[in-house]
N, C-alpha and C positions, 0 to 999 in steps of 0.2 A: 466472504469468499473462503472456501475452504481448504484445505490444500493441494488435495484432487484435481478441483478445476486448474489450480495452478500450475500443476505437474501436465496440463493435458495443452497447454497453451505453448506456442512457440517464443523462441527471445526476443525475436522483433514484440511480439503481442506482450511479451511481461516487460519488453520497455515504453508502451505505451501504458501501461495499466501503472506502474511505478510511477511515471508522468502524472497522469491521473492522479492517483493518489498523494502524492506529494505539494499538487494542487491544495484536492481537499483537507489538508493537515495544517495548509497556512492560513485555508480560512478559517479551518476552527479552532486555530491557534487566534488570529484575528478578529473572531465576535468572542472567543474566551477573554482577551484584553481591553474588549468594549463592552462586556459584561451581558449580549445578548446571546449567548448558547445556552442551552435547555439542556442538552444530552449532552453531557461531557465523558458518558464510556465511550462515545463514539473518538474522544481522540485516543483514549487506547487502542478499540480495535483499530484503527487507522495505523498507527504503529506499527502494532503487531503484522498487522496484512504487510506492510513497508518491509519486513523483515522475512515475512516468509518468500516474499518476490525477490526479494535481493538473493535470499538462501536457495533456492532454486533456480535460478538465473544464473550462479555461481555454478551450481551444480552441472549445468547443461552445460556452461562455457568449457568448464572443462572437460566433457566426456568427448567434445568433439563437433 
């Protein structure tokens, strides 16, 4: 997700989407510790995405 789409989403929707994603980083934190993940850039971008939601989430809370 880029950060576009993320700028065009409202805060309710970027607290389900952080939801979401916070999901998906304990599973793949979870088969990384049981040794069946395949893609492991996917926990970076997972991360990263985590960060841009948060940084734009911030942003909106404050403007109003």
């Amino acid at each position: 997700m880029n950060i576009a789409e993320i700028r065009d989403k409202s805060i309710d929707q970027l607290d389900d989407e952080l939801m979401k994603l916070k999901k998906e980083q304990f599973n793949l934190r979870f088969q990384k510790a049981s040794g069946q993940l395949e893609n492991t850039s996917r926990i970076k971008e997972v991360r990263r995405t985590i960060a841009r939601v948060l940084t734009v989430r911030e942003e909106k809370s404050k403007q109003g």
